[in-house]
FIKE-217100 format. One line per field, with one value per residue (C-alpha): residue number from 1; residue in one letter; y, x, z. Coordinates in nm, 2 decimals, padded with zeros to 4 digits. Example, Ala and Ser with C-alpha at 12.3 -4.5 7.8 and 13.67 -1.06 7.14 Angstrom:
REM residues 2
nr = 1,2
rest = A,S
c2 = -00.45,-00.11
c1 = 01.23,01.37
c3 = 00.78,00.71
***
This chain:
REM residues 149
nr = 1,2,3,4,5,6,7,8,9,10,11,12,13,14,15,16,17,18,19,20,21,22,23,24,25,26,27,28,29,30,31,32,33,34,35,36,37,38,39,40,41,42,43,44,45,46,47,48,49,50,51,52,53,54,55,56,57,58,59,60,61,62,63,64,65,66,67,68,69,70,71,72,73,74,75,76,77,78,79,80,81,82,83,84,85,86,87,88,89,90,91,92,93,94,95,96,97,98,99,100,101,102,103,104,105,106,107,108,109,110,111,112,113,114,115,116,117,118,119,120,121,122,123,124,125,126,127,128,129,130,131,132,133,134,135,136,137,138,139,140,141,142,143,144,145,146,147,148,149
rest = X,X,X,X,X,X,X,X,X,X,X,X,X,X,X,X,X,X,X,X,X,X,X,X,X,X,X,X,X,X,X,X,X,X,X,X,X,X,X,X,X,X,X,X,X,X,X,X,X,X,X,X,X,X,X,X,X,X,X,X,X,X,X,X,X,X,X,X,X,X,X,X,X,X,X,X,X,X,X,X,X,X,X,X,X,X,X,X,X,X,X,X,X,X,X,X,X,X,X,X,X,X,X,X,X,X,X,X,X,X,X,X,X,X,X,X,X,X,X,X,X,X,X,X,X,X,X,X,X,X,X,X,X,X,X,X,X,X,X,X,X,X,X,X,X,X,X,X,X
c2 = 01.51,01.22,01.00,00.87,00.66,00.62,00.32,00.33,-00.06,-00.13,00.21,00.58,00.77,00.91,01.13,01.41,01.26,01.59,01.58,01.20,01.24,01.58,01.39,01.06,01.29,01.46,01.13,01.04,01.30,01.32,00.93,01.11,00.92,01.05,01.28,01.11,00.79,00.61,00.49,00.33,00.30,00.08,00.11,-00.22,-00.32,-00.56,-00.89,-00.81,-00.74,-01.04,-01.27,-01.08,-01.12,-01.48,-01.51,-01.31,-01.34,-01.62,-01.48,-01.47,-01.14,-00.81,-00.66,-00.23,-00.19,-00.44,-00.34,-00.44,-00.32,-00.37,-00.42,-00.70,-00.88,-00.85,-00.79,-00.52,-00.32,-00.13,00.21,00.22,00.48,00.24,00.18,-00.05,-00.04,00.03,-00.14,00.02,-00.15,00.11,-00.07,-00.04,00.32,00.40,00.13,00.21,00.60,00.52,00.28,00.50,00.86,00.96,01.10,00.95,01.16,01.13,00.74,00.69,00.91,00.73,00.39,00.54,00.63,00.27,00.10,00.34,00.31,-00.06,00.04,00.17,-00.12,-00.05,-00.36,-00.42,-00.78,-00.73,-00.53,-00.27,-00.27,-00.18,00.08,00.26,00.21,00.33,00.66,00.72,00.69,00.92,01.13,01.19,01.19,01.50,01.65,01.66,01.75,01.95,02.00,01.64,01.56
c1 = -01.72,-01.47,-01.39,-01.10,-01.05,-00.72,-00.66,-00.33,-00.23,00.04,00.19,00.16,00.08,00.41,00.28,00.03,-00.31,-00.46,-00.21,-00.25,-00.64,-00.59,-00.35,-00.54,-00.84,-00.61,-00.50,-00.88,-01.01,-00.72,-00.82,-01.20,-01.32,-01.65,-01.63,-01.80,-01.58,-01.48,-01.15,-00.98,-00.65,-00.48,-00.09,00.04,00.39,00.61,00.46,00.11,00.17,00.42,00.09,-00.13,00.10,00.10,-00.22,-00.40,-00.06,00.11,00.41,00.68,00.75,00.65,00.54,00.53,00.17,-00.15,-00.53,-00.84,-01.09,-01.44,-01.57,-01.28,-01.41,-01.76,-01.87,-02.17,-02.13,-02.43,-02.22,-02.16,-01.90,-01.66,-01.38,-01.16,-00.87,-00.49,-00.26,00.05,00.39,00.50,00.86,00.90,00.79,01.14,01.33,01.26,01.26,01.61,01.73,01.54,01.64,01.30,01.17,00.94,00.59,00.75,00.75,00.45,00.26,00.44,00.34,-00.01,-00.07,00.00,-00.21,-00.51,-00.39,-00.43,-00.78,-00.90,-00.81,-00.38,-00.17,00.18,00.10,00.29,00.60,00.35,00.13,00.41,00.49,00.17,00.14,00.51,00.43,00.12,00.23,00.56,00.31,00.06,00.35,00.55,00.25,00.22,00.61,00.67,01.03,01.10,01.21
c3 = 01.15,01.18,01.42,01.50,01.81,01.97,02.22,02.35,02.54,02.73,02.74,02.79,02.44,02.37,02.05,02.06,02.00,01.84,01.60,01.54,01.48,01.27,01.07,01.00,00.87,00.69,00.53,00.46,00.34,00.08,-00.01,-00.09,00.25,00.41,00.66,00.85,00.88,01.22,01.22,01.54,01.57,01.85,01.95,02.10,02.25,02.04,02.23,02.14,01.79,01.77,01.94,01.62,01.33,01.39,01.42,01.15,00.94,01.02,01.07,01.33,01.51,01.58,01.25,01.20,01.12,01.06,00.89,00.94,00.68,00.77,00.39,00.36,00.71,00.58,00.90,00.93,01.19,01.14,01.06,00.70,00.76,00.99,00.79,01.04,01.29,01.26,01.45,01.53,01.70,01.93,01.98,01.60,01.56,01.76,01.62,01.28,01.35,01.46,01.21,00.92,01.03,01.12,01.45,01.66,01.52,01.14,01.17,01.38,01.10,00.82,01.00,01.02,00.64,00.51,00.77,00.61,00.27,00.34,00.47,00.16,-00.06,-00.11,-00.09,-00.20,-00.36,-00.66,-00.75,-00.94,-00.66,-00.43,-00.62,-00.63,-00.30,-00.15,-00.38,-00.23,00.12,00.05,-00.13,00.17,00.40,00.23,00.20,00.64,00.64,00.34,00.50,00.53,00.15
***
């Protein structure tokens, strides 16, 4: 069985957790991911992440989403089956569900499948890359809300 941990900092979980773990096992399992993967993911305010895109990126402001894949931090944990952590901005889940036309779950999930695709070795480094990538993620997404298209 999977697991997938959820730490929630700074604020109160705003989404339902079941469905947030049912869906990132959905996600892995469609990416052929063992079922017995651990995968944390950590929701942050808009300071925090601001404080860890600069530091692990460089980069100024809050981004959406960050990943950490164990395999690409060569760190051993031990647990071959720990594939990392996804970091998600809650302040930009509502921004961009607002500014996009998504609602709240819809962007938190979409946020949620490009931080794993990221896991498993997606990037959007080049303009083909990008493109594999934005259709996977709108793949996997329509496929957990058929009626969103």
């Amino acid at each position: 069985m999977m697991e997938i941990v959820l730490d929630w900092r700074q604020i109160e979980p705003q989404v339902d957790l079941n469905k947030c773990r049912q869906r990132a096992e959905q996600v892995l399992l469609e990416l052929g991911c063992d079922d017995e993967s651990v995968l944390s993911i950590i929701v942050v305010d808009a300071k925090f992440m601001a404080e860890m895109n600069f530091k692990y990126r460089g980069k100024e402001g809050p981004t959406n989403v960050l990943s950490f894949a164990q395999r690409e931090a060569g760190i051993s944990s031990g647990n071959p089956n720990l594939l990392g952590d996804v970091v998600i901005c809650w302040d930009r889940v509502v921004s961009d569900a607002d500014s996009l036309g998504y609602t709240i779950e819809e962007m938190f999930t979409y946020l949620l499948i490009h931080g794993i695709l990221h896991i498993e070795g997606f990037d959007h480094d080049s303009s083909k890359r990008t493109e594999e990538m934005e259709s996977r993620v709108d793949s996997i997404f329509h496929d957990l809300f058929p009626d969103n298209s």
